[in-house]
HTML snippet that shows the backbone in 3Dmol.js (N, CA, C, O; Angstrom):
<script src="https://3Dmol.org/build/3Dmol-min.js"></script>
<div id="view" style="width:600px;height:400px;position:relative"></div>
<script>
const pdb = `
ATOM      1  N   UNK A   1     -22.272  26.063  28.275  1.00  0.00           N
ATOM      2  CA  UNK A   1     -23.484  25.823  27.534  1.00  0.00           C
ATOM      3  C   UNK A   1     -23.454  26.642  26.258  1.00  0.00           C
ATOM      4  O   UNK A   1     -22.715  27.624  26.189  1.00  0.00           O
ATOM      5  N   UNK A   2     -24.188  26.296  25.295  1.00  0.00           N
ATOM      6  CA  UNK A   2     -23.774  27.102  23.588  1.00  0.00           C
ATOM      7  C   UNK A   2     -25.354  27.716  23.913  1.00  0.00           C
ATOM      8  O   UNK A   2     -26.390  27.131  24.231  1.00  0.00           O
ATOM      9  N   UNK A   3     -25.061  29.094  23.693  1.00  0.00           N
ATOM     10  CA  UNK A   3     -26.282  29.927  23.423  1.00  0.00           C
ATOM     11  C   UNK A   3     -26.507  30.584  22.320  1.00  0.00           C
ATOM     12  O   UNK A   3     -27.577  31.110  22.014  1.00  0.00           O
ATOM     13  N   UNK A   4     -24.830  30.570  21.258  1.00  0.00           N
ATOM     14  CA  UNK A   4     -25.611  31.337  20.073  1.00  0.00           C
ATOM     15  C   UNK A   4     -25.545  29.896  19.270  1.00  0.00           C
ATOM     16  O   UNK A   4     -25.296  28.786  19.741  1.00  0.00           O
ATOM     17  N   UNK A   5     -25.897  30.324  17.686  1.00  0.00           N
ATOM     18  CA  UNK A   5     -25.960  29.521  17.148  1.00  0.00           C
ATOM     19  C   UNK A   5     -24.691  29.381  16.416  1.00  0.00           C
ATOM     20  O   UNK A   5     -24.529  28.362  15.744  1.00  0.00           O
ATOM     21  N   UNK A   6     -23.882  30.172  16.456  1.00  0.00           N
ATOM     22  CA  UNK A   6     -22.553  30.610  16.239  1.00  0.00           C
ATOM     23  C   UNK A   6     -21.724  29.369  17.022  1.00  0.00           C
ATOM     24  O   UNK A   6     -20.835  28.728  16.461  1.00  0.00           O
ATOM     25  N   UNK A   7     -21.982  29.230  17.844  1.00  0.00           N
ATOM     26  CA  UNK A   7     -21.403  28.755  19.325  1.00  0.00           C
ATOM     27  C   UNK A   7     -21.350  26.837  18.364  1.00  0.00           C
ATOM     28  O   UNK A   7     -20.431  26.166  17.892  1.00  0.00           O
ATOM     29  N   UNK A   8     -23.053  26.608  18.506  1.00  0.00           N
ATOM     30  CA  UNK A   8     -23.285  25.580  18.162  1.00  0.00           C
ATOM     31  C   UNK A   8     -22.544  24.910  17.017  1.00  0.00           C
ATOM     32  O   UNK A   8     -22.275  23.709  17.004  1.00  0.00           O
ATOM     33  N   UNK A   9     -22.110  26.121  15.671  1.00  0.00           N
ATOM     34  CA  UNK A   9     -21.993  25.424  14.161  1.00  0.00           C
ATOM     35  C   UNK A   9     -20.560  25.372  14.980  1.00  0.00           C
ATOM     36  O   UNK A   9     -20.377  24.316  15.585  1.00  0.00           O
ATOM     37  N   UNK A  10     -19.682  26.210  15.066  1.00  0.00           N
ATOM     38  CA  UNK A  10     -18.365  25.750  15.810  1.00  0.00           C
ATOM     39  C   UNK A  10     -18.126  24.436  16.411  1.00  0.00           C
ATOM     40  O   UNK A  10     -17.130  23.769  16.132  1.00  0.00           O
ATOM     41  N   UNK A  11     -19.253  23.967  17.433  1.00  0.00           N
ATOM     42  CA  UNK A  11     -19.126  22.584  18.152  1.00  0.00           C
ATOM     43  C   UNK A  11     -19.354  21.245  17.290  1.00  0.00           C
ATOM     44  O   UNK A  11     -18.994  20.072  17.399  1.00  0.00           O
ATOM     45  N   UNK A  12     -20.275  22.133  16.203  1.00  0.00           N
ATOM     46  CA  UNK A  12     -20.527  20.735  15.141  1.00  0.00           C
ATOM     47  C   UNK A  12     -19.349  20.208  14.307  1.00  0.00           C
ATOM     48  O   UNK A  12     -18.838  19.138  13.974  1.00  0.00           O
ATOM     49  N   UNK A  13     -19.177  21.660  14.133  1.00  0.00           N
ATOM     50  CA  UNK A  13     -17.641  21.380  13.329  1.00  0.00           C
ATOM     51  C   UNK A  13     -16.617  20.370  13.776  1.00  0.00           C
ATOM     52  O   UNK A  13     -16.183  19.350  13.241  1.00  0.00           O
ATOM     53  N   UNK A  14     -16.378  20.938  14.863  1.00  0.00           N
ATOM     54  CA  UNK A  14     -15.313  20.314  15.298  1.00  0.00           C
ATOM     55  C   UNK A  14     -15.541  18.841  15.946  1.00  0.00           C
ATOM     56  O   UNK A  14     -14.645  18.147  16.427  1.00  0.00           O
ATOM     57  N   UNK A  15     -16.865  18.514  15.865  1.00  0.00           N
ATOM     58  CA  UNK A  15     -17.180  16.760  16.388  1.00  0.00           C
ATOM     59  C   UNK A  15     -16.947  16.816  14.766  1.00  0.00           C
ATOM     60  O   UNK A  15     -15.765  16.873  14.428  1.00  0.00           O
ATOM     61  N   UNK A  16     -17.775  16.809  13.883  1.00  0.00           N
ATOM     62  CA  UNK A  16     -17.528  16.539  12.670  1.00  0.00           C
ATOM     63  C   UNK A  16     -16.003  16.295  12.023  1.00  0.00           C
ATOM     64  O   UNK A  16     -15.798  15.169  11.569  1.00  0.00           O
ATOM     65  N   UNK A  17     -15.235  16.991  11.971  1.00  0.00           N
ATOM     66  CA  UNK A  17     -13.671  16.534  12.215  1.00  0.00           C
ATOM     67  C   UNK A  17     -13.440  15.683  12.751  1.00  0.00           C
ATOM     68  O   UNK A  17     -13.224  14.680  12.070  1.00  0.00           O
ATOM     69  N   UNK A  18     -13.329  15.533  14.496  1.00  0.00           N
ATOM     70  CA  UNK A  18     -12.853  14.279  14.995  1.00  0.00           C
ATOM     71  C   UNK A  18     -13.749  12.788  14.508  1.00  0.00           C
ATOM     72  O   UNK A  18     -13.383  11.613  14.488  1.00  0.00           O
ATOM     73  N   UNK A  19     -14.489  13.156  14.303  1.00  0.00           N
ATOM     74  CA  UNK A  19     -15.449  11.396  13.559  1.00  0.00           C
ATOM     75  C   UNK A  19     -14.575  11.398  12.139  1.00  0.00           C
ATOM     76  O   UNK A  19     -14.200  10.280  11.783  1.00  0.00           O
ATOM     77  N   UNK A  20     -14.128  12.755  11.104  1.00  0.00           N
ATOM     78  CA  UNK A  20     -13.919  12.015  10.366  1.00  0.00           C
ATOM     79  C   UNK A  20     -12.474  11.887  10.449  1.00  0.00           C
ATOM     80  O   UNK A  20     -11.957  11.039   9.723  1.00  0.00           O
ATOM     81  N   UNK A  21     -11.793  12.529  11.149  1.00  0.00           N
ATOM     82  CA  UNK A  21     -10.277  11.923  11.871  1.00  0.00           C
ATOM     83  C   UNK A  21     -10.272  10.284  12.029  1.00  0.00           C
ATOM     84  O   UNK A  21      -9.574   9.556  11.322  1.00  0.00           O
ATOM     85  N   UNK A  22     -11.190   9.793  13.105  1.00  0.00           N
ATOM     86  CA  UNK A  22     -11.214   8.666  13.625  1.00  0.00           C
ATOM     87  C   UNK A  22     -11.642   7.630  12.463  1.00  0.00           C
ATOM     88  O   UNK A  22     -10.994   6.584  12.503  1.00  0.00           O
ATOM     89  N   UNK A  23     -12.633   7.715  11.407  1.00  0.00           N
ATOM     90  CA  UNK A  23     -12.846   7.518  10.464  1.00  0.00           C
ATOM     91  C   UNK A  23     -11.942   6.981   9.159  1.00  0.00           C
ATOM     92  O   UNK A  23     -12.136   5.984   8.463  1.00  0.00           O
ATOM     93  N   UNK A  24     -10.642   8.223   9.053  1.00  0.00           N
ATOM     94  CA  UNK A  24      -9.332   7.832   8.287  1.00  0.00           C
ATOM     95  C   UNK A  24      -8.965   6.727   9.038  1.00  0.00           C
ATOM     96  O   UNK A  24      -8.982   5.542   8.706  1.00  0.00           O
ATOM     97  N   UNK A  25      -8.507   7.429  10.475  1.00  0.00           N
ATOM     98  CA  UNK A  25      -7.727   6.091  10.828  1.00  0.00           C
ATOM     99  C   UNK A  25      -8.231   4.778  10.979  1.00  0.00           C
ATOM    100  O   UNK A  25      -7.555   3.770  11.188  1.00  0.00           O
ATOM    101  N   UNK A  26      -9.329   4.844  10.873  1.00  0.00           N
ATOM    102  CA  UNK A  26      -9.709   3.138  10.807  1.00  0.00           C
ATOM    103  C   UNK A  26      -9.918   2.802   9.728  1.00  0.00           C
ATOM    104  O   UNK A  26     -10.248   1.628   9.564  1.00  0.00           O
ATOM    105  N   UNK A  27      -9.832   3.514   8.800  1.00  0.00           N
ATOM    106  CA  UNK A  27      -9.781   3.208   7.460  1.00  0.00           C
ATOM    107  C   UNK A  27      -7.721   2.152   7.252  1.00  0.00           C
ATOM    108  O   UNK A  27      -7.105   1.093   7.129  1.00  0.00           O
ATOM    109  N   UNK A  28      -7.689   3.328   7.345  1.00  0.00           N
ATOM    110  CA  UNK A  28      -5.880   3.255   6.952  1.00  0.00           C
ATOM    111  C   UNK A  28      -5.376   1.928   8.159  1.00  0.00           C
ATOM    112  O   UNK A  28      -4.427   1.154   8.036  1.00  0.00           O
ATOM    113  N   UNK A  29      -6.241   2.003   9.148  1.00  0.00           N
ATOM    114  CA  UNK A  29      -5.975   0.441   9.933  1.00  0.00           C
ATOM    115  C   UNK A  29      -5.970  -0.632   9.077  1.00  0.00           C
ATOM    116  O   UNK A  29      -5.042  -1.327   8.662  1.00  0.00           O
ATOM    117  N   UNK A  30      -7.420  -0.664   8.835  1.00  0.00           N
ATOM    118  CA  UNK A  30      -8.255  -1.772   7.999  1.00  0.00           C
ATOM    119  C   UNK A  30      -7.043  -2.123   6.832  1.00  0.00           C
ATOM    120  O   UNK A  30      -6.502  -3.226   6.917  1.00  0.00           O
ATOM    121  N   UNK A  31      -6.627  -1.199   5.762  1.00  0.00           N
ATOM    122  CA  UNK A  31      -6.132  -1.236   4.991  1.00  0.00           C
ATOM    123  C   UNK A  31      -4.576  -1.652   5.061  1.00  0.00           C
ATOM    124  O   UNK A  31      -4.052  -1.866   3.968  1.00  0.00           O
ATOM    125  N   UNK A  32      -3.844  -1.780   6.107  1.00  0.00           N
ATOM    126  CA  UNK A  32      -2.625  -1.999   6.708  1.00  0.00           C
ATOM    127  C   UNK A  32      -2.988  -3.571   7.133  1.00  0.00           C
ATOM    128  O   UNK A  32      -2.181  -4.454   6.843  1.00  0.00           O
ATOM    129  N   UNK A  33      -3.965  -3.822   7.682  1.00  0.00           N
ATOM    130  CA  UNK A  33      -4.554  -5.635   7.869  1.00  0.00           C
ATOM    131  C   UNK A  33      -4.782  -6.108   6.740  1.00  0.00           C
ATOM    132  O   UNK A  33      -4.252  -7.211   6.612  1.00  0.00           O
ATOM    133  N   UNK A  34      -5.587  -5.613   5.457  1.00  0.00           N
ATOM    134  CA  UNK A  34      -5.640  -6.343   4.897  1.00  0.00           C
ATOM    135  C   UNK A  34      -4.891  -6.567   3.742  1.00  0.00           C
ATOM    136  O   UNK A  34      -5.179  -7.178   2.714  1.00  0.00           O
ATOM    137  N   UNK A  35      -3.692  -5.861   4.144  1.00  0.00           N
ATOM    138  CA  UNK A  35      -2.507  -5.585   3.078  1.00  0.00           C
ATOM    139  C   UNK A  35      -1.297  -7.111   4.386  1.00  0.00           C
ATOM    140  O   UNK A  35      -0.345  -7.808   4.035  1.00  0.00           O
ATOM    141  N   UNK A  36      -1.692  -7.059   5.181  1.00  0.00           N
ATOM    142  CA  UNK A  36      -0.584  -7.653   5.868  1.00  0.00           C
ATOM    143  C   UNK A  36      -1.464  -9.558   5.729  1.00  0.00           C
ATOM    144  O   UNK A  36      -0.817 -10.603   5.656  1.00  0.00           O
ATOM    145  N   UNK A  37      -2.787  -9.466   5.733  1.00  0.00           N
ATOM    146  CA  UNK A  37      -3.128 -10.614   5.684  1.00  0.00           C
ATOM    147  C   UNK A  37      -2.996 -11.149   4.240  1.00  0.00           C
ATOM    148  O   UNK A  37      -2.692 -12.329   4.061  1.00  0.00           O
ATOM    149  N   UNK A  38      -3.234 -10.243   3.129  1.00  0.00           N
ATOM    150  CA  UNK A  38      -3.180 -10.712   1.434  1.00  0.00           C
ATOM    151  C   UNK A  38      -1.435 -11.544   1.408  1.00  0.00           C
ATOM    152  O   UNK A  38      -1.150 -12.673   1.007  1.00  0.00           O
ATOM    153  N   UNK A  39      -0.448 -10.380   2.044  1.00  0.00           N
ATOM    154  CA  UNK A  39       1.211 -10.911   2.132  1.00  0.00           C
ATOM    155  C   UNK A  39       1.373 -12.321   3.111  1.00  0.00           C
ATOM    156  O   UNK A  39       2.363 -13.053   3.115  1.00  0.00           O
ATOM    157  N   UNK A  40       0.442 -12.452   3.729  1.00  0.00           N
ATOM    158  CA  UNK A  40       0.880 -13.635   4.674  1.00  0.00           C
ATOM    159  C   UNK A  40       0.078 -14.926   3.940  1.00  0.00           C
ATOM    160  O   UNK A  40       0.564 -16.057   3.923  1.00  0.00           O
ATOM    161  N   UNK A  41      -1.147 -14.607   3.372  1.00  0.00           N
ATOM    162  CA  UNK A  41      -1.654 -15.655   2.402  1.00  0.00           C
ATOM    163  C   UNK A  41      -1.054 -16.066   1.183  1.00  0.00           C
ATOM    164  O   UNK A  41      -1.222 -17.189   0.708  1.00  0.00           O
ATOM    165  N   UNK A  42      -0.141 -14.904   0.507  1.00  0.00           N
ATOM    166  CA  UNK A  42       0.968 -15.434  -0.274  1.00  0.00           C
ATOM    167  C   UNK A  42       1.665 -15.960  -0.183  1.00  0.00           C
ATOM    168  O   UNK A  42       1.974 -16.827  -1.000  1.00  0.00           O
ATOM    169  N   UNK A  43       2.288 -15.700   0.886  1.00  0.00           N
ATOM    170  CA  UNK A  43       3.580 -16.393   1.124  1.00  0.00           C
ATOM    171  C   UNK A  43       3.675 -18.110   1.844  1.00  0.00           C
ATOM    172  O   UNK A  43       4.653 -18.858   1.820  1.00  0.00           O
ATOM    173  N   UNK A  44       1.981 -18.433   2.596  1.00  0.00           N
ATOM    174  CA  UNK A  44       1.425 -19.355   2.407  1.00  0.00           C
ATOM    175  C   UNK A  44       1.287 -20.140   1.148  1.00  0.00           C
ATOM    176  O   UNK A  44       1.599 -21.325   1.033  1.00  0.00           O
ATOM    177  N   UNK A  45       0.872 -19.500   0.362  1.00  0.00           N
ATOM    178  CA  UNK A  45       0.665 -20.539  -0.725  1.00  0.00           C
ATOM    179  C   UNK A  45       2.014 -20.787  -1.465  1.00  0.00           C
ATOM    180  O   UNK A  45       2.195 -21.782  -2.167  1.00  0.00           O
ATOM    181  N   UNK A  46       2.970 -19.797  -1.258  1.00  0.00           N
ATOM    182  CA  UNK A  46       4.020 -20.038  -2.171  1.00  0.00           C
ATOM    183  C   UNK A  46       5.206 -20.832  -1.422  1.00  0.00           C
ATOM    184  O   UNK A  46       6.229 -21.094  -2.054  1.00  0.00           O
ATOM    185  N   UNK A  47       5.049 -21.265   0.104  1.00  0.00           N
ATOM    186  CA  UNK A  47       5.750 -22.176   0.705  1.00  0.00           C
ATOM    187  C   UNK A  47       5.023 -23.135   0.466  1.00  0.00           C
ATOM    188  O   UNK A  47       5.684 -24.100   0.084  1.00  0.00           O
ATOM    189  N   UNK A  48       3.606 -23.376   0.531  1.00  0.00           N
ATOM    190  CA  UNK A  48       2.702 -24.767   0.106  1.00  0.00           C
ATOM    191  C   UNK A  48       3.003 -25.313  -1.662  1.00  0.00           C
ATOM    192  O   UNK A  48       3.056 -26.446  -2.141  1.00  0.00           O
ATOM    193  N   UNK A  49       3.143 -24.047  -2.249  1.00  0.00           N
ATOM    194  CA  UNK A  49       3.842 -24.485  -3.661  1.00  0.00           C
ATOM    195  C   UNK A  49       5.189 -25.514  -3.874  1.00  0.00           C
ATOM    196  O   UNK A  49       5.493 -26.536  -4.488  1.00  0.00           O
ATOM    197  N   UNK A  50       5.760 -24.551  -2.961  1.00  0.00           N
ATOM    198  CA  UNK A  50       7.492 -25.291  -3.212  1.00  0.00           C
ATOM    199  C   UNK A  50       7.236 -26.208  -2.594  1.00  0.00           C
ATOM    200  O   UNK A  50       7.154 -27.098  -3.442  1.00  0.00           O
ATOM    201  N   UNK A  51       6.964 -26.805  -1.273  1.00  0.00           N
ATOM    202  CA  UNK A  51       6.723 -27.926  -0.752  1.00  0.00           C
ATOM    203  C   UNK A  51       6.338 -29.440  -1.457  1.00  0.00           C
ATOM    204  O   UNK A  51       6.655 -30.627  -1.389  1.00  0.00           O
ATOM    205  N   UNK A  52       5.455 -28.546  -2.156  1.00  0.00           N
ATOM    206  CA  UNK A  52       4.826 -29.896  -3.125  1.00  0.00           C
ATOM    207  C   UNK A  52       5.397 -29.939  -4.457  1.00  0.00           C
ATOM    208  O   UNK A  52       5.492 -31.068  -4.937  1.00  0.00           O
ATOM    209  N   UNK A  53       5.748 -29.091  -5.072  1.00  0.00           N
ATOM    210  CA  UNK A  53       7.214 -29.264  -5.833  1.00  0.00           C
ATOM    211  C   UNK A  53       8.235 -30.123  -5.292  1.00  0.00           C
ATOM    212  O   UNK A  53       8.564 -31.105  -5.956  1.00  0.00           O
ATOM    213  N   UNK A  54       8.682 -29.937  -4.389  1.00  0.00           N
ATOM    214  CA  UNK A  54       9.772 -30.750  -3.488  1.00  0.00           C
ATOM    215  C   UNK A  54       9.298 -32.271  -3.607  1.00  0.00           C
ATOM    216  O   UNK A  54       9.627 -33.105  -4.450  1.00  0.00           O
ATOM    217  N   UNK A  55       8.473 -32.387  -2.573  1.00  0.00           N
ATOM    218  CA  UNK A  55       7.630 -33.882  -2.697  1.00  0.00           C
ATOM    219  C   UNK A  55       7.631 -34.661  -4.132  1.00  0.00           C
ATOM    220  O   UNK A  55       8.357 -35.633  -4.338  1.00  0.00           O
ATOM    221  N   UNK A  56       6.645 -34.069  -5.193  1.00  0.00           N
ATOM    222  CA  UNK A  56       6.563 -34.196  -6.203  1.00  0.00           C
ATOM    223  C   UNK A  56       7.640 -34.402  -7.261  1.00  0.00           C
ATOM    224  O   UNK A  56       7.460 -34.777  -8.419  1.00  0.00           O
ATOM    225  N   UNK A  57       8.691 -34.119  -6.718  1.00  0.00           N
ATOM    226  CA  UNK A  57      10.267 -34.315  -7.545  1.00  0.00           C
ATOM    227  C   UNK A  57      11.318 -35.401  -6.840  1.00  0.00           C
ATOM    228  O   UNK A  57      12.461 -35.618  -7.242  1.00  0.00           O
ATOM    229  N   UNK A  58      10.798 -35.909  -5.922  1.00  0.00           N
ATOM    230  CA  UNK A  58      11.042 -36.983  -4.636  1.00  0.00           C
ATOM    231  C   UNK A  58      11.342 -38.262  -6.076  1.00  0.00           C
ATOM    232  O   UNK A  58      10.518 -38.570  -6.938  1.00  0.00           O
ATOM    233  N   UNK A  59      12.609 -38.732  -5.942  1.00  0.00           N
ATOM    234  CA  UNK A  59      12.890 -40.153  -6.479  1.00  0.00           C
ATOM    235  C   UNK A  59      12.414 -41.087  -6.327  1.00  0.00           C
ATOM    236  O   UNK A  59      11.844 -41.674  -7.246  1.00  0.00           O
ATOM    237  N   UNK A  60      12.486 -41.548  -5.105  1.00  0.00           N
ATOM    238  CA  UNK A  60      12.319 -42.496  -4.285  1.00  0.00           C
ATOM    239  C   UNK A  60      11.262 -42.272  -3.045  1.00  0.00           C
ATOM    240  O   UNK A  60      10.691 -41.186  -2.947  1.00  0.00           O
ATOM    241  N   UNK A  61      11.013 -43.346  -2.084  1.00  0.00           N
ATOM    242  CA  UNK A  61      10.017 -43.636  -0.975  1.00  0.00           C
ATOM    243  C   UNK A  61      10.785 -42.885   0.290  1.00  0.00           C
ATOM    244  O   UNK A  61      10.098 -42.254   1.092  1.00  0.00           O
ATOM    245  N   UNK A  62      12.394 -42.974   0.471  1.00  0.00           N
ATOM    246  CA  UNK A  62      13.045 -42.353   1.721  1.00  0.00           C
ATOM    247  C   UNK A  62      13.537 -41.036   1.058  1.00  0.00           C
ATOM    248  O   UNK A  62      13.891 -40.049   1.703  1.00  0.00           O
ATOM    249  N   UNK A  63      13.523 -41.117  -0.199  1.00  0.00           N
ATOM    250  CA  UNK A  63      13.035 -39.097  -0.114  1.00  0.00           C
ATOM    251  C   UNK A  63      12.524 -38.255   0.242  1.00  0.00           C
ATOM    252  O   UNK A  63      12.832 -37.203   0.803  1.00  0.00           O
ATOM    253  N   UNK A  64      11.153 -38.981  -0.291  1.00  0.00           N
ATOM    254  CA  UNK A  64      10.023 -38.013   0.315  1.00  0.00           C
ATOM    255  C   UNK A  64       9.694 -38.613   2.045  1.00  0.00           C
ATOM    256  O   UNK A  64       8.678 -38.196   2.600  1.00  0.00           O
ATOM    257  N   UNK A  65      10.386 -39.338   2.597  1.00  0.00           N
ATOM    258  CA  UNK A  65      10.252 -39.481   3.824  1.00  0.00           C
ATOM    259  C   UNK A  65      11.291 -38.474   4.456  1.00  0.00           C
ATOM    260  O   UNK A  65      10.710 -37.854   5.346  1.00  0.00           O
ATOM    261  N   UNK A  66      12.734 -38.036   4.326  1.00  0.00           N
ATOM    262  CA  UNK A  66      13.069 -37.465   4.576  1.00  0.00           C
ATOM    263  C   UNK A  66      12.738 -35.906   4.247  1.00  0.00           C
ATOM    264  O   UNK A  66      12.836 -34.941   5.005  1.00  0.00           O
ATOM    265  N   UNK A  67      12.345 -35.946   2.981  1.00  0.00           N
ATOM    266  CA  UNK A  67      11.272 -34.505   2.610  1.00  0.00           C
ATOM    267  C   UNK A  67      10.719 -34.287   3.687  1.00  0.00           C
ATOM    268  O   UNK A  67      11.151 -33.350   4.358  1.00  0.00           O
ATOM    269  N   UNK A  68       9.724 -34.987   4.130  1.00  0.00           N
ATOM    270  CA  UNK A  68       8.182 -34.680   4.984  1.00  0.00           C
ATOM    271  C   UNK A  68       8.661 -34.419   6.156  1.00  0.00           C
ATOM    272  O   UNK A  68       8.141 -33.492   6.776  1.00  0.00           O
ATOM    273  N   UNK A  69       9.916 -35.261   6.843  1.00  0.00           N
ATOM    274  CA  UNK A  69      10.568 -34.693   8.114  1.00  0.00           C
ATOM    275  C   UNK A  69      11.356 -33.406   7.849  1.00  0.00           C
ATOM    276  O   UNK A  69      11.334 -32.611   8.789  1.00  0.00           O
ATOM    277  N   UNK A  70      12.029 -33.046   6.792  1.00  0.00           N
ATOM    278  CA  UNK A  70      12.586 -31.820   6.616  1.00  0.00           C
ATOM    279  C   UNK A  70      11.491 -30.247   6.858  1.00  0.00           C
ATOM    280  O   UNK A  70      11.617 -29.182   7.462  1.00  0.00           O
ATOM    281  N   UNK A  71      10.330 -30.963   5.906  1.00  0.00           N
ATOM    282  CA  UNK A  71       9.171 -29.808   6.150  1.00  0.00           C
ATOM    283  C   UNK A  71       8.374 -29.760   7.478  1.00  0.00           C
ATOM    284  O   UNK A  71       7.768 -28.773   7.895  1.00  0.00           O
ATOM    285  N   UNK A  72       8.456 -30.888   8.042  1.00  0.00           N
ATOM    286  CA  UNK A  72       7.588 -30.784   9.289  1.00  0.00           C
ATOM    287  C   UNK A  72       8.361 -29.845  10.283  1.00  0.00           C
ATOM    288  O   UNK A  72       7.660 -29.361  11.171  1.00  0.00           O
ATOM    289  N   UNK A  73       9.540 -29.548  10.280  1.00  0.00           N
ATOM    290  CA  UNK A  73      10.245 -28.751  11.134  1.00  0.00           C
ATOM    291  C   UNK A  73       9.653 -27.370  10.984  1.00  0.00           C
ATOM    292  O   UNK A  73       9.254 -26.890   9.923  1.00  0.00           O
ATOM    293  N   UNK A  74       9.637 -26.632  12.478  1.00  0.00           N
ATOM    294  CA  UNK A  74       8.727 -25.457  12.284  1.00  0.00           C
ATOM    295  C   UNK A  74       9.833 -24.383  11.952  1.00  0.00           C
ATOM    296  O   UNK A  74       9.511 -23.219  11.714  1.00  0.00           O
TER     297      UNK A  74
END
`;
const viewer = $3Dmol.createViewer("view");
viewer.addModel(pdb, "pdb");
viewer.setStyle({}, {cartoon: {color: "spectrum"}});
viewer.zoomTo();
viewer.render();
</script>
């Protein structure tokens, strides 16, 4: 049990630390997601780019038919 007040600012302290410990790290989480979701939305759009570049440069009707089966492959 804390009886001085000595006792108490010590206990505050040190919750005060761990909140703002826990605090960074969910910071620096957050910031690692939304650094990994911005790279995966790029790289989305820049395979949806070339794709339709591809299409779009298609000669013929069994080009872009063979295009669309080439891209449909996962």
């Amino acid at each position: 049990m804390l009886t001085t007040p000595e006792q108490l600012a010590t206990a505050n302290k040190a919750n005060v630390e761990a909140i703002l410990t826990l605090a960074n790290t969910a910071f620096a989480s957050a910031e690692r997601l939304a650094a990994l979701n911005l790279n995966t939305a790029r790289a989305v759009l820049e395979d949806g780019m070339n794709n339709a570049k591809a299409l779009l440069g298609a000669k013929d009707l069994q080009e872009v038919i063979s295009l669309q089966a080439t891209l449909a492959q996962p």
